[in-house]
C-alpha positions in Angstrom: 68.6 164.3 88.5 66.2 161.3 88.4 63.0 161.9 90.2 62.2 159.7 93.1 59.7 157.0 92.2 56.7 155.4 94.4 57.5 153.0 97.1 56.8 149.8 95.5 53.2 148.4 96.7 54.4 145.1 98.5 56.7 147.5 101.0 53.9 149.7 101.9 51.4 147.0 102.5 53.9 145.1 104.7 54.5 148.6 106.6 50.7 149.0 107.6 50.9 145.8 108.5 54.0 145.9 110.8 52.1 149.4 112.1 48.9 148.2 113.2 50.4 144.6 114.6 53.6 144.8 115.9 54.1 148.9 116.3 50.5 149.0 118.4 51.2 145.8 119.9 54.4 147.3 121.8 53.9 151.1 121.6 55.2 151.9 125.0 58.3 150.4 124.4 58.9 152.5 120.5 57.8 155.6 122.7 60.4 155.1 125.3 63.1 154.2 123.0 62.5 157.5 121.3 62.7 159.4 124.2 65.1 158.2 126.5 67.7 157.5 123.6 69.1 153.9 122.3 71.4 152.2 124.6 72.9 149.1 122.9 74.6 146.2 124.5 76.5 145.4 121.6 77.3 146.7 118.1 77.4 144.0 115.2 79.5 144.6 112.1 77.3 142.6 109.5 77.8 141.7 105.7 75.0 143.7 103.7 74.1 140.3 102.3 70.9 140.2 102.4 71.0 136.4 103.4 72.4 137.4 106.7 70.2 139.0 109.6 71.4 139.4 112.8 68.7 140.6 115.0 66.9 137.2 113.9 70.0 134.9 114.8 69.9 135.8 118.3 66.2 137.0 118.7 67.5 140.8 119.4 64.7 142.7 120.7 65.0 146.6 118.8 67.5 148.9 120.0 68.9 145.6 122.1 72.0 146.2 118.4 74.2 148.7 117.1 74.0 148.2 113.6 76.2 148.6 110.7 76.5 147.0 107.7 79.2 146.9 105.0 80.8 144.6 101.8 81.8 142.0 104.0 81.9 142.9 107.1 85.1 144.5 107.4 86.8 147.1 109.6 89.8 149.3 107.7 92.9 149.9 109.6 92.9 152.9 111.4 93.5 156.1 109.2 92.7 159.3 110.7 93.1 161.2 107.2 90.1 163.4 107.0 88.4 161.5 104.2 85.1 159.9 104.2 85.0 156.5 106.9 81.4 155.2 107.7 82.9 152.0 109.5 85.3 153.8 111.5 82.5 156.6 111.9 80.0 154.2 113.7 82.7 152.2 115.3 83.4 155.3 117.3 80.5 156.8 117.9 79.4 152.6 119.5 82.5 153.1 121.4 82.6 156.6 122.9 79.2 158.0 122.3 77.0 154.8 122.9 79.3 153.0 125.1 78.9 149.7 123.8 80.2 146.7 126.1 80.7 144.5 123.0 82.0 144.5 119.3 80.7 141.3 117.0 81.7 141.2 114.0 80.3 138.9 111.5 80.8 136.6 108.7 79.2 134.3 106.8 79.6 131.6 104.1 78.8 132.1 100.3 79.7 135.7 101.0 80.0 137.9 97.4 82.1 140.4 98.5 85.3 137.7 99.5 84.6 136.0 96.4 85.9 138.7 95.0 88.8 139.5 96.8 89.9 136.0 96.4 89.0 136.5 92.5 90.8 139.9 92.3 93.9 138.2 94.3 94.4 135.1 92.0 94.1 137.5 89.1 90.7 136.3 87.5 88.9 139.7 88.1 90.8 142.4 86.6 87.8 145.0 86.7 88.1 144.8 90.5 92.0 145.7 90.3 91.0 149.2 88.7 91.2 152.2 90.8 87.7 153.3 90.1 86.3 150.1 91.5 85.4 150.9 95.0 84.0 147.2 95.5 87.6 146.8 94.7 89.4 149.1 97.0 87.4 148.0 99.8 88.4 144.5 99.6 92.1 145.7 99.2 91.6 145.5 102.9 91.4 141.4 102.8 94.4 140.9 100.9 96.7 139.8 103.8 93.9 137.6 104.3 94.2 136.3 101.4 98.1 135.7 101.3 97.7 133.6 104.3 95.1 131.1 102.9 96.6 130.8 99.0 98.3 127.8 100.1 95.2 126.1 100.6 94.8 123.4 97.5 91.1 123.1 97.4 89.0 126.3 96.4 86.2 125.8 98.0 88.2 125.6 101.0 90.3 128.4 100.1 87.2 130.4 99.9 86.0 129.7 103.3 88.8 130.0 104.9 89.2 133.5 103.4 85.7 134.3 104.8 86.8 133.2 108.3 90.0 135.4 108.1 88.1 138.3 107.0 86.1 138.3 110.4 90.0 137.6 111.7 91.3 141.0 109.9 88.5 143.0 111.3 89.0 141.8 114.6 93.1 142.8 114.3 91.9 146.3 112.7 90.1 147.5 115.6 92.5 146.9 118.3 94.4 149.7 116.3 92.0 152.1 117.5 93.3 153.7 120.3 89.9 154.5 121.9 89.2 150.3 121.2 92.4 149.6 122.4 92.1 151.9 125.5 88.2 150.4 126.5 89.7 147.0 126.2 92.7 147.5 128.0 90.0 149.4 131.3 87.9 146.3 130.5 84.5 148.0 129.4 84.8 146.2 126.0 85.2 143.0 124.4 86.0 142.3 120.7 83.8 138.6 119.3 84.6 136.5 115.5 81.4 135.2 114.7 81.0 133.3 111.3 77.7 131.4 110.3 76.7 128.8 107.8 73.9 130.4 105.9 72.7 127.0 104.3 73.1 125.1 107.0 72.4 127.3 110.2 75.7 127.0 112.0 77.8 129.2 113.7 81.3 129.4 114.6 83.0 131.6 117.4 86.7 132.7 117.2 89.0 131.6 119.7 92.9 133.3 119.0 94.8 129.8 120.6 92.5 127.7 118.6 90.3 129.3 115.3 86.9 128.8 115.0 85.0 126.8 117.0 81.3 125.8 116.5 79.1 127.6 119.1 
């Protein structure tokens, strides 16, 4: 095994920074979050592209969002099977251990991970159709997505629209949880499709009757 090597310089000087401005700046509130325990408003499912930060889109204060972050943002089906499941894992525990009152999930334009559904779908990315791939297998979860926008002539259009209906599958994914399904049905949870425009700034909210609507 590989030793661990030194935290690059740049992060550690940006860390005493952070810890002598903003850490002393608001240490009563980091020493109450620590004590008295996180309680979240929301959980946002978030693309791990860099590009996309969602406590700065809506100036989240820390410990205001449940975090997670995956290939896309996408939720798999439901699949109590006893293997490994971080989404699933930290939708549930947002659900019944934090009690979260909303789920956003979120999805953005120019995202990698749908490129590459839609390039292992249209059959120009064979290395993503092997078994091994688990880039691959993850975005097996998009495919349906991805029959319902092949239609589309244009690409680039194509492309998008497969980024919107990947916000659209996760969104369909967790009303099969029955604990989702059961908080929804008591109304102490609500389900938001979010998708911004990382060039541009824009973002779009999903509406079932109507798609996505700017915000």
């Amino acid at each position: 095994m590989h030793a661990a090597k030194p935290l690059p310089s740049y992060l550690i000087n940006r860390y005493k920074s952070w810890k002598t401005t903003t850490y002393l700046e608001n240490e009563a509130w980091f020493r109450r979050l620590a004590t008295e325990g996180q309680h979240p408003r929301a959980m946002v499912i978030a693309c791990c592209d860099s590009r996309v930060n969602a406590i700065s889109l809506f100036g989240a204060e820390q410990g205001e969002f449940f975090m997670h972050r995956n290939i896309a943002s996408l939720v798999p089906p439901f699949n109590p099977d006893g293997e490994y499941h971080g989404t699933s894992a930290a939708v549930e525990y947002a659900v019944t251990g934090l009690g979260v009152a909303h789920i956003i999930v979120l999805g953005h334009s120019n995202c990698g991970g749908v490129a590459g559904c839609h390039d292992m779908c249209a059959g120009t990315a064979p290395q993503l159709e092997e078994k091994t791939s688990f880039v691959g297998r993850w975005m097996d979860i998009l495919r349906p997505g991805y029959d319902r926008v092949k239609d589309i002539d244009d690409e680039a259009s194509r492309r998008r629209a497969l980024e919107k209906e990947a916000v659209v599958i996760s969104l369909e994914n967790l009303t099969g949880f029955p604990f989702i399904a059961e908080a929804l049905d008591s109304g102490l949870l609500s389900l938001h499709g979010l998708w911004t425009d990382i060039e541009e700034g824009g973002l779009e909210h999903y509406v079932p009757e109507t798609g996505f609507q700017p915000v």
